[in-house]
C-alpha positions as CSV (number, residue, x, y, z in Angstrom):
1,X,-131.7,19.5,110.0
2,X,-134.1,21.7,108.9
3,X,-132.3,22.7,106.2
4,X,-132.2,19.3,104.7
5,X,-135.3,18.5,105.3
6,X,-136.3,21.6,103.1
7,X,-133.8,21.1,100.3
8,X,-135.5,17.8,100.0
9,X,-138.9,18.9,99.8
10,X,-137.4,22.0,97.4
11,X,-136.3,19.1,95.1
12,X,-139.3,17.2,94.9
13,X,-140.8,20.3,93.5
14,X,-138.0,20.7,91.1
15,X,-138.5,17.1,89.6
16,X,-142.2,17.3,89.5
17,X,-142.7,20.8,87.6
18,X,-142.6,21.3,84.1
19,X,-140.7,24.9,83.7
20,X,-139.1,27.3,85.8
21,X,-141.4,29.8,86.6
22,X,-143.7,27.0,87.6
23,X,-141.7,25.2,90.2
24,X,-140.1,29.2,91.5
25,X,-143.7,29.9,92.1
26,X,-144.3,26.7,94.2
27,X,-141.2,27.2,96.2
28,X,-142.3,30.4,97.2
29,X,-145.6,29.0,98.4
30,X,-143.8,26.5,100.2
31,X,-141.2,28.6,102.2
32,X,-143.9,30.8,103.1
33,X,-145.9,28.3,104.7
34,X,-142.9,26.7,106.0
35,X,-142.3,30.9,107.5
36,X,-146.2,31.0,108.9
37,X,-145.7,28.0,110.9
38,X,-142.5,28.9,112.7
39,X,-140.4,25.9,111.0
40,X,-138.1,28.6,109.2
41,X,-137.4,32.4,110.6
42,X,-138.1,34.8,107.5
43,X,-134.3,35.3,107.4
44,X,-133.2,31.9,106.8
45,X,-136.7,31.8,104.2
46,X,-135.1,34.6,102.2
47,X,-131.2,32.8,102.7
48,X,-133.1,29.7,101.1
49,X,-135.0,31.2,98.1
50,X,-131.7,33.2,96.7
51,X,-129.7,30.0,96.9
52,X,-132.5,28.4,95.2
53,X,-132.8,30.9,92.6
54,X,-129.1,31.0,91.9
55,X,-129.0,26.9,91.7
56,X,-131.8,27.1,89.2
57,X,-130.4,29.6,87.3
58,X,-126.7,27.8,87.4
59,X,-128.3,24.4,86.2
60,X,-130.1,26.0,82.9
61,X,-127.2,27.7,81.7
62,X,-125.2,24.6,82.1
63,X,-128.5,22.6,80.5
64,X,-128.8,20.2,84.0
65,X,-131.9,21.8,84.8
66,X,-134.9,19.2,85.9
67,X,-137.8,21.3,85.2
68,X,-137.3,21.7,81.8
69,X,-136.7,19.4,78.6
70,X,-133.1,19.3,77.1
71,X,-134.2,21.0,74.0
72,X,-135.7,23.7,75.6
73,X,-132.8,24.6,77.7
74,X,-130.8,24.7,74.4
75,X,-132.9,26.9,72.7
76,X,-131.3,30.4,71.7
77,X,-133.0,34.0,70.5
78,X,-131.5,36.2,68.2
79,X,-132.6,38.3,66.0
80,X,-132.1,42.2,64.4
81,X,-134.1,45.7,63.6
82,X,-132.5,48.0,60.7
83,X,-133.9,51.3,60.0
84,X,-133.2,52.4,56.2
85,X,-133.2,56.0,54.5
86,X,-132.6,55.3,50.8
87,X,-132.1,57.9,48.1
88,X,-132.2,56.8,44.7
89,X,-132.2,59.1,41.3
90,X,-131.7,57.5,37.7
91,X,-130.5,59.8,34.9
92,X,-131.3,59.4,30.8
93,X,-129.4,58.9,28.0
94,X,-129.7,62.7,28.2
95,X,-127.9,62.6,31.3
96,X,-130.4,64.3,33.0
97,X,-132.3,63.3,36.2
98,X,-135.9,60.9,35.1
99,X,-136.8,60.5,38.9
100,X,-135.6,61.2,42.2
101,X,-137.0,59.1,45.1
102,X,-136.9,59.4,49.2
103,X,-137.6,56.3,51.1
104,X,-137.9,55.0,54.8
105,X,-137.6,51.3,55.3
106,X,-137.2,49.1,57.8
107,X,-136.6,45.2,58.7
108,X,-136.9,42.9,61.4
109,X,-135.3,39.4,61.7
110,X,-136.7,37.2,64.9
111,X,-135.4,33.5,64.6
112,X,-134.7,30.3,66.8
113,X,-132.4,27.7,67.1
114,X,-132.3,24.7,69.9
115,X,-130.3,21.0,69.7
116,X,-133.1,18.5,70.0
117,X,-130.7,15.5,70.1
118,X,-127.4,15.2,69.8
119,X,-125.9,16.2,66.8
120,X,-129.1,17.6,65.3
121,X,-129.5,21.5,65.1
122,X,-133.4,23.0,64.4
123,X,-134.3,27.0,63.5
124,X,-136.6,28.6,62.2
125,X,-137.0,32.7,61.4
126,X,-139.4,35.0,60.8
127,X,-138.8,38.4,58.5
128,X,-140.5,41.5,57.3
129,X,-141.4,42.0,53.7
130,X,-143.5,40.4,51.1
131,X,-143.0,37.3,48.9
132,X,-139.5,39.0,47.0
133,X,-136.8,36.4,47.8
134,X,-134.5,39.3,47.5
135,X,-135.7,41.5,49.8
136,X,-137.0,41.9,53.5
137,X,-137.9,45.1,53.8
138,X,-140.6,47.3,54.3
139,X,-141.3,50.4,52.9
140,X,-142.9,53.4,55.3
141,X,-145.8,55.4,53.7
142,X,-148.2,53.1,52.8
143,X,-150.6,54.7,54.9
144,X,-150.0,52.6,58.0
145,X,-151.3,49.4,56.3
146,X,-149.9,46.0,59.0
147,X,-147.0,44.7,57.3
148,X,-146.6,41.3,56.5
149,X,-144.1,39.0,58.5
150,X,-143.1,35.4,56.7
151,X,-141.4,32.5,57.4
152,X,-137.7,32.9,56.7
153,X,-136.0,30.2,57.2
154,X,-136.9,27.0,58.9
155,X,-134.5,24.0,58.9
156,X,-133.1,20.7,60.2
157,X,-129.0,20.1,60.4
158,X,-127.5,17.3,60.9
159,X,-123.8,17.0,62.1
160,X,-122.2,13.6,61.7
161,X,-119.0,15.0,62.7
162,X,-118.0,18.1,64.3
163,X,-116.5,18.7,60.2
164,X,-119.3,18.1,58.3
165,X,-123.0,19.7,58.7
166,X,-126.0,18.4,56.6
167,X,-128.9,21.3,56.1
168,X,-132.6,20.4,55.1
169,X,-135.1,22.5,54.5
170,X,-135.0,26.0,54.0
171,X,-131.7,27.7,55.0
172,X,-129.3,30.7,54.6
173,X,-126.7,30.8,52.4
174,X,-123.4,31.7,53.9
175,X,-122.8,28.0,55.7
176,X,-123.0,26.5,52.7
177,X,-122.1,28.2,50.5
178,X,-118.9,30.4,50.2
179,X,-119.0,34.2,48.4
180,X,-116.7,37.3,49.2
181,X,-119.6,39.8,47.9
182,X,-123.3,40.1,46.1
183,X,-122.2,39.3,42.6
184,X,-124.4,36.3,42.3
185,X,-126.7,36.6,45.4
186,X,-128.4,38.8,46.8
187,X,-127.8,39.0,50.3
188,X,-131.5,38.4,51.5
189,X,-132.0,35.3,49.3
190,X,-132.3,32.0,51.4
191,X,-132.2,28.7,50.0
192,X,-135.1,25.7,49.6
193,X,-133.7,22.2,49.7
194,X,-130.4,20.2,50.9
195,X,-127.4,20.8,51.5
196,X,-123.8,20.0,52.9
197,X,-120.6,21.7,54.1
198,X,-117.3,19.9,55.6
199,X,-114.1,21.4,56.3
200,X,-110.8,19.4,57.0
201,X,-107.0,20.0,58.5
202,X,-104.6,19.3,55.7
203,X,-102.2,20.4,58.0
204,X,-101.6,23.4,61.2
205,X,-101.7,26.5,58.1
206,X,-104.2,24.7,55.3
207,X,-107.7,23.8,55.4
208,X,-110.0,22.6,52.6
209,X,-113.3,22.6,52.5
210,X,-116.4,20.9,50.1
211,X,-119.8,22.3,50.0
212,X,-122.6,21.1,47.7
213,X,-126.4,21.3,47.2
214,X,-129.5,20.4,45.5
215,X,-132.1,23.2,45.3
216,X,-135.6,22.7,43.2
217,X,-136.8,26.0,41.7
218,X,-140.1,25.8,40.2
219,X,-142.4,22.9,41.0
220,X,-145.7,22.5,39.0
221,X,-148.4,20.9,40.4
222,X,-151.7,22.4,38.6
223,X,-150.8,22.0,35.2
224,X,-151.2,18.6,33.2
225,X,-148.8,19.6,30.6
226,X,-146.6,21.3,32.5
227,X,-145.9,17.8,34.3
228,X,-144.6,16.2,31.5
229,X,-141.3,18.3,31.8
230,X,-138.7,18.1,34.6
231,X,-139.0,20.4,37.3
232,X,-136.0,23.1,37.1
233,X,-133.1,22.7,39.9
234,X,-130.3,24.1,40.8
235,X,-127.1,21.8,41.9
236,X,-123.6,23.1,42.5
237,X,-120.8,22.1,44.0
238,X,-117.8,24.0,45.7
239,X,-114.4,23.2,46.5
240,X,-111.6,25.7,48.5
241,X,-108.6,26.0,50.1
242,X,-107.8,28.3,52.9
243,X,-104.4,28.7,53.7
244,X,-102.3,31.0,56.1
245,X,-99.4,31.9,53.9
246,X,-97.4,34.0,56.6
247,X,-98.2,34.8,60.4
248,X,-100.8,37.6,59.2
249,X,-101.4,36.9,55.6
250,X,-104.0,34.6,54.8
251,X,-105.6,33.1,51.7
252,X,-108.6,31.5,50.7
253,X,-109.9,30.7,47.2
254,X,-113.1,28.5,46.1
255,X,-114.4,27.2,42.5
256,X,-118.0,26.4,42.2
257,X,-119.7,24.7,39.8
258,X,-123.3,25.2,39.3
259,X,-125.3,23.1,37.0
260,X,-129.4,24.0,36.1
261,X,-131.4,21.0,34.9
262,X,-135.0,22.3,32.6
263,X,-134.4,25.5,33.2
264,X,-134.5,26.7,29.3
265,X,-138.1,28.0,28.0
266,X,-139.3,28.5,31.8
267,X,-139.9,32.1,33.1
268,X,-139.1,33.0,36.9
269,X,-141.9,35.0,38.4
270,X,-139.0,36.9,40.0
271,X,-137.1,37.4,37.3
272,X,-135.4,41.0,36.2
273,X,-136.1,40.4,32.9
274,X,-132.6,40.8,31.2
275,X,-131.7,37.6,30.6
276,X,-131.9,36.7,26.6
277,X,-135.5,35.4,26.5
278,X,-137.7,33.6,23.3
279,X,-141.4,32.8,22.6
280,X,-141.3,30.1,25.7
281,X,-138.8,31.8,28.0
282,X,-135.3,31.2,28.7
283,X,-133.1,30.8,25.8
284,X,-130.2,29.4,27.2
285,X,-129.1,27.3,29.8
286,X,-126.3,28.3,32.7
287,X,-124.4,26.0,33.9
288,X,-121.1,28.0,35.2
289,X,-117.8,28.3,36.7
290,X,-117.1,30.6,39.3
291,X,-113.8,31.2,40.8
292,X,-113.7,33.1,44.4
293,X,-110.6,34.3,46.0
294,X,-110.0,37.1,48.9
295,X,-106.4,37.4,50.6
296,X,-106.3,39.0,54.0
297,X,-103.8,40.6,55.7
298,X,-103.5,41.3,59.7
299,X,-101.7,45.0,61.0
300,X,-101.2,45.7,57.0
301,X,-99.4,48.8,58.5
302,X,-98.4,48.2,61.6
303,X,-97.7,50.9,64.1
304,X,-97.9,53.6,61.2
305,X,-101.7,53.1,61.0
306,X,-102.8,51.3,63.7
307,X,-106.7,51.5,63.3
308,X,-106.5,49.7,60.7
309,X,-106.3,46.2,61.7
310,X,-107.2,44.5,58.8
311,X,-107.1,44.5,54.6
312,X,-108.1,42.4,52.4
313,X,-108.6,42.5,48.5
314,X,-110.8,39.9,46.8
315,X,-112.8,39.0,43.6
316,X,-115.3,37.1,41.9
317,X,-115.1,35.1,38.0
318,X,-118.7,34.2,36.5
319,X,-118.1,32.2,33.0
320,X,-121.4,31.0,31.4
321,X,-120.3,29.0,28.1
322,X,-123.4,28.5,26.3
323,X,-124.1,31.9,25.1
324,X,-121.1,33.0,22.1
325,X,-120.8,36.2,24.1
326,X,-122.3,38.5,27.1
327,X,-121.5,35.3,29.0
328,X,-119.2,36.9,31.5
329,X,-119.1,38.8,34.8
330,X,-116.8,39.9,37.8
331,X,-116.2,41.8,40.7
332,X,-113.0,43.1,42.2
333,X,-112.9,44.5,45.7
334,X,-111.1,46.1,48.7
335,X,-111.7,46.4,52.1
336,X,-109.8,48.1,55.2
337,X,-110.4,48.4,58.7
338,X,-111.7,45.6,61.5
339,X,-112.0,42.6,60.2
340,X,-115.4,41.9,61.6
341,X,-117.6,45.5,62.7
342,X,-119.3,44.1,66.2
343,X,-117.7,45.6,69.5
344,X,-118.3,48.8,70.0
345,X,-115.8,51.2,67.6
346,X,-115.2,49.1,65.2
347,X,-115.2,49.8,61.3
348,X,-114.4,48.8,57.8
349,X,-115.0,50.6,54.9
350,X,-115.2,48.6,51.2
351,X,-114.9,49.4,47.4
352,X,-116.2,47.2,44.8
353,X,-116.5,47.0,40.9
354,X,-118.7,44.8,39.6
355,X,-119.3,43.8,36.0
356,X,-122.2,41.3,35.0
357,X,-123.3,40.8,31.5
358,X,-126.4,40.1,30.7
359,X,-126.4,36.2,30.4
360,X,-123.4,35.6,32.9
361,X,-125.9,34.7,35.5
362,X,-129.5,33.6,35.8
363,X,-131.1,37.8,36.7
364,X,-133.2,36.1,39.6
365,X,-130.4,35.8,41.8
366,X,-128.1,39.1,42.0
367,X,-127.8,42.0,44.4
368,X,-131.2,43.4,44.0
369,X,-129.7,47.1,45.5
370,X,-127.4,46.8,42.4
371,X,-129.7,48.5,39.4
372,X,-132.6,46.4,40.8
373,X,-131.0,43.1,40.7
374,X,-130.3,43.6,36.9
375,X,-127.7,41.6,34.7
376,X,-126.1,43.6,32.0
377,X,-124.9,46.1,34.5
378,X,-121.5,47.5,35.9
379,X,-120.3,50.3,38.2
380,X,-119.2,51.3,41.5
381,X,-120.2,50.3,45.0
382,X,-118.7,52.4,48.3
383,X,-120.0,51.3,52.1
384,X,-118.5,52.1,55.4
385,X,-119.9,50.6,58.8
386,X,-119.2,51.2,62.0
387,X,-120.3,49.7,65.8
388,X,-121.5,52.9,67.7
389,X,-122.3,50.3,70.7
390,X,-122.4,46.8,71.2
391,X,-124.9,45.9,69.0
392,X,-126.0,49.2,67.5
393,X,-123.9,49.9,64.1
394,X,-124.1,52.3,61.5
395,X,-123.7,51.9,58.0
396,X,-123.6,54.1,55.0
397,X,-123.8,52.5,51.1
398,X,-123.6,54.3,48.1
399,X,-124.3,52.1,44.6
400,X,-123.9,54.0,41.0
401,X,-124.9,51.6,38.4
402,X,-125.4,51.6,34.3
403,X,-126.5,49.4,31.7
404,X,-123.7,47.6,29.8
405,X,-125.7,47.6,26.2
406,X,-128.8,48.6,24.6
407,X,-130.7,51.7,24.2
408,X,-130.3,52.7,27.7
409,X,-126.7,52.3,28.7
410,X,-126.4,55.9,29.9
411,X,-129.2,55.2,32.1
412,X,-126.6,55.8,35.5
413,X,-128.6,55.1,38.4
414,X,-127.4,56.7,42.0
415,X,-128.3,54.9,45.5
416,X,-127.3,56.2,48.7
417,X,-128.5,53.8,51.7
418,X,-128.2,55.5,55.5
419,X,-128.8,52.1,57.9
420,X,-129.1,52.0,61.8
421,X,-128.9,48.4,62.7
422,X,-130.3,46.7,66.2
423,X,-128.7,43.5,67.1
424,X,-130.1,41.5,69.9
C-alpha cells in the first residue's frame, strides 16, 4: 500500500516539473523524508529511486517523458574534431621549389537537430574558421589569438511525405544535392536558400530521384545603383536514377542543370580569380550541364580479396556553352575498400583525375585543397582513410595540381594532408 501511495505522489512530481534533473532532485527529497519518518525502510527507499530512475530514463528514450516538452526529448548532439598536418610546396616554371610550407590545423563541428512537430526537422551548427565558405579550419601559430566559431548551418525541413523533404534556410549540400567528388564544390561550402529532394520506387531494383533549389548569391542593399539590377541566383535542377543492375552491382547516374540569373559584370568577394573577367567583372554567364555517374560493385573479388568489400568507379561532366572554348571540365575516379569508413577497421582508399578549365565552372565554388580552389587546373588526387576506433579515423590526402594555360602552367603544386578525425 505504501508502495502505491508513493508511486502516486512520485508522479505528481513527475507532471509538475519542467526537466529531469528537476523532478530527480525532488524525488530524492521526498523519499528521504518519506525514510526519516519511518513510512519507507532505506532499503525499499533505494529499491524505489533505481526503478524510478530506470522509468525516467525508459520514457525519454522512447519521447513519453512528462517532464519534458516533445521537442526537447527529440533533440540530438553531434558533432566532430579534426586535427590537420598539411605540407604544401609549389614549383616554377623552372621546376624548382618557390615555397615550402608546414601547417597545423584544426576544426570543430558542434550542431543540433530536434522535430518540433510532426513532420518538421530544425538544426543548427556551429564551425571553426573565418568568413571563407570554403573552409572551416583554423590555422595553429597565430600566436594563440581566440579563434572565431560561426554559424554553420541553421535550417527548417519540412517533410510532406516520408519521400520528399523541403529545406529553408541555410543547409548542407549532400541532401540535396547529389555529387560523387569535389569537382564543383568544395566540401565545406553550405548552401543559403530553398530547397527540395524526393526519391520514389519505380520498382524493387530502380529508384529515381528529383532535387532542385533556389540560392541568392549577392544581395545589395547599400547601394542606389546597384538596386537597379537583379540580384545574382543560383537555380538548378537534378534528376537520377539509381538502379541495382545485378545482386551486387549497382548504378546510379544524375544530370543537373544549373542556371545563374545577373551574374555577368558582378565580382564574388570569394572569388579565385581565374575566371575570364572585363572592366565590370564576369564576362560570361554559366549556365551548365553536368552529368554524374558512379557504379558500385559488392565482394568485387570475392574470396580472393576479401578486405575488399567494395569498388566503385565514377565521374563527373561540366559543359559551360557560352564561352567558344575552356568551357569544359571532368573528373574520373576509383575507389576500393569499405564502402562507408565508420566501425572500427574499416578503409577505402580513392584515385581521382580531375580536369577543370578555366570558365567550366563559376572559381567560387571548387575544391579549395585543389590549387586553392582554382579553375584552369588538372592533376592527380590520392587519399586513403581508415577507422582506428569507433569514431576515431585516420586519413591521409595527397593533391598534385598545375595550371592548364598561361604563363605558369608548370607551376605543379604538391599537398600532402595527415588528418585525425573525432566523431562524437
Amino acid at each position: 500500500m505504501k508502495k502505491y501511495f508513493l508511486s502516486f505522489l512520485l508522479g505528481m512530481i513527475l507532471v509538475g516539473v519542467s526537466a529531469v534533473q528537476g523532478y530527480a532532485g525532488e524525488i530524492d527529497i521526498l523519499v528521504e523524508k518519506l525514510v526519516e519518518k519511518g513510512i519507507l525502510a532505506p532499503v525499499e527507499a533505494q529499491i524505489i529511486l533505481d526503478e524510478t530512475k530506470q522509468e525516467v530514463a525508459k520514457e525519454v528514450a522512447e519521447n513519453k517523458s512528462y517532464a519534458l516538452p516533445k521537442w526537447a526529448q527529440k533533440m540530438k548532439l553531434k558533432g566532430d574534431l579534426r586535427a590537420r598536418y598539411q605540407y604544401q610546396t609549389k614549383t616554377g616554371d623552372d621546376h624548382q621549389a618557390k615555397y615550402h610550407r608546414n601547417r597545423g590545423r584544426y576544426r570543430f563541428r558542434l550542431g543540433v537537430t530536434t522535430d518540433v512537430v510532426d513532420q518538421v526537422e530544425v538544426g543548427f551548427g556551429l564551425a571553426t574558421g573565418g568568413t571563407d565558405p570554403r573552409s572551416t579550419n583554423q590555422t595553429m601559430g597565430q600566436a594563440f589569438e581566440t579563434p572565431d566559431i560561426r554559424l554553420d548551418y541553421a535550417y527548417a525541413k519540412y517533410s510532406p511525405l516520408s519521400s520528399t523533404d523541403i529545406y529553408l534556410g541555410r543547409f548542407a549540400r549532400k541532401p540535396v544535392l547529389w555529387q560523387t567528388d569535389d569537382l564543383l564544390w568544395d566540401g565545406d561550402i553550405n548552401l543559403d536558400g530553398i530547397a527540395a529532394s524526393t526519391t520514389h520506387s519505380i520498382n524493387s531494383k530502380n529508384d529515381w530521384f528529383l532535387n532542385g533549389g533556389i540560392f541568392p548569391l549577392i544581395q545589395y542593399t547599400d547601394d542606389a545603383e546597384k538596386n537597379q539590377a537583379a540580384d545574382p541566383c543560383m537555380y538548378y535542377v537534378q534528376a537520377g536514377i539509381e538502379s541495382k543492375i545485378i545482386d551486387n552491382v549497382s548504378l546510379k547516374g544524375a544530370l543537373a542543370y544549373y542556371a545563374f540569373s545577373g551574374i555577368k559584370g558582378k565580382t564574388f568577394s570569394d572569388s579565385a580569380g581565374t575566371n575570364t573577367g572585363n572592366a565590370t567583372g564576369l564576362a560570361y554567364s554559366y549556365n551548365t550541364l553536368n552529368p554524374t555517374v558512379e557504379l558500385g560493385i559488392k565482394e568485387p573479388f570475392g574470396s580472393l580479396l576479401p578486405s575488399v568489400k567494395y569498388l566503385a568507379f565514377f565521374g563527373n561532366f561540366i559543359s559551360n556553352p557560352d564561352p567558344s572554348d575552356e568551357n569544359m571540365g571532368y573528373l574520373a575516379g576509383i575507389k576500393f575498400g569499405d564502402k562507408k569508413v565508420g566501425k572500427p577497421k574499416t578503409w577505402q582508399a580513392k584515385y581521382m583525375y580531375r580536369h577543370l578549365e578555366k570558365d567550366a565552372w563559376l572559381d567560387i565554388f571548387p575544391d579549395s585543397d585543389a590549387y586553392g580552389g582554382d579553375t584552369n587546373i588538372a592533376g592527380h588526387e590520392v587519399s586513403l582513410a581508415y577507422a582506428w576506433k569507433n569514431n576515431v579515423i585516420l586519413g591521409l590526402d595527397y593533391y598534385e595540381m598545375h595550371p592548364l594555360e598561361g604563363s605558369n602552367q608548370h607551376a605543379t603544386e604538391h599537398l600532402l594532408q595527415a588528418d585525425v578525425l573525432f566523431k562524437f
